[in-house]
C-alpha positions in Angstrom: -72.5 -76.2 140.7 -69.1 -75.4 139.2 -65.8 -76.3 140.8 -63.9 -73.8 142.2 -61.9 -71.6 139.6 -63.9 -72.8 136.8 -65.7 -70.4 135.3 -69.1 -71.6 134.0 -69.8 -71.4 130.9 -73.4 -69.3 129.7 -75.3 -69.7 126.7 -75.2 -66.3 124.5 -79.3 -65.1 123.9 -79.7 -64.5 120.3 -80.0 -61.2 119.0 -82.7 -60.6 116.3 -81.3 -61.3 113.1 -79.4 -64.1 114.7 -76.6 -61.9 115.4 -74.9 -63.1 119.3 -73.0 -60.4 121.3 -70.7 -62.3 123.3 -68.8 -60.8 126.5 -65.1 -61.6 127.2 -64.8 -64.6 129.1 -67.9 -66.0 128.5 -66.7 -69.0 125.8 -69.3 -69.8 122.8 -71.3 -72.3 121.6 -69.0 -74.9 121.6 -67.5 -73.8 125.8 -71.3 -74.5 126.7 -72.1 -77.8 125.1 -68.8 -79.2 126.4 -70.0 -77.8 130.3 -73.7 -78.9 129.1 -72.0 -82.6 128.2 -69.9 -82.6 131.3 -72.9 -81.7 133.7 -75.4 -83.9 132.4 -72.7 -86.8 132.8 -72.7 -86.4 136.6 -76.3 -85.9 137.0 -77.3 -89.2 134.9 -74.8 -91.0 137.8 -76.6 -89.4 140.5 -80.3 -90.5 138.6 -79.0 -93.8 138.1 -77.7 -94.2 142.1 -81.1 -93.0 142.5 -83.4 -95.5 140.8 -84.5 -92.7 138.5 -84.6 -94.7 135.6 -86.9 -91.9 133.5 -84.6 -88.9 134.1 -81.7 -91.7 133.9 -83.0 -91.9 130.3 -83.2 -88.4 129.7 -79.8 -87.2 130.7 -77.9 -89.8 128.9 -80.4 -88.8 125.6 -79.1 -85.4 126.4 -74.8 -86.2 127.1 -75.7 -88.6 123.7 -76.9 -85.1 121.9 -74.4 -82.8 123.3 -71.8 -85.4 122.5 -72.4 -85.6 118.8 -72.6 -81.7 118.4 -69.1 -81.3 119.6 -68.1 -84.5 117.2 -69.6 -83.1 114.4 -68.1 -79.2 115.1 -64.9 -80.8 115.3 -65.3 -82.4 112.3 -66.5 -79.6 110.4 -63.8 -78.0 111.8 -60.8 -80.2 110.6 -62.3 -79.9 107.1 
């Protein structure tokens, strides 16, 4: 469920020898966790209007994950 004009974003498969072939256009690592982060931050509102308190739990475990891997690549980053 992507908004029109956005372009999702797909995880690259790794290559043995941990090598990833990336097409044009199809962002990296970082692209997918931000889409990853994005997504499960509407799907943890629609579980929590729900009353689904279990995959409430999971999702925000999830944004909570995807979150610090972005913090953490920016960080690495600046350095």
């Amino acid at each position: 469920m992507t908004k029109p004009g956005k372009k999702r974003a797909r995880a690259g498969s790794g290559a043995p020898g941990g090598t990833r072939h990336e097409e044009p256009g199809e962002g990296g690592a970082d692209e997918a966790v931000a889409f990853i982060a994005e997504q499960t931050g509407a799907l943890r509102k629609l579980a929590e209007r729900h009353k689904l308190d279990v995959l409430h739990y999971l999702l925000g475990m999830t944004k909570l994950e995807a979150d610090e891997h972005l913090r953490l690549r920016s960080k690495r980053k600046l350095s």
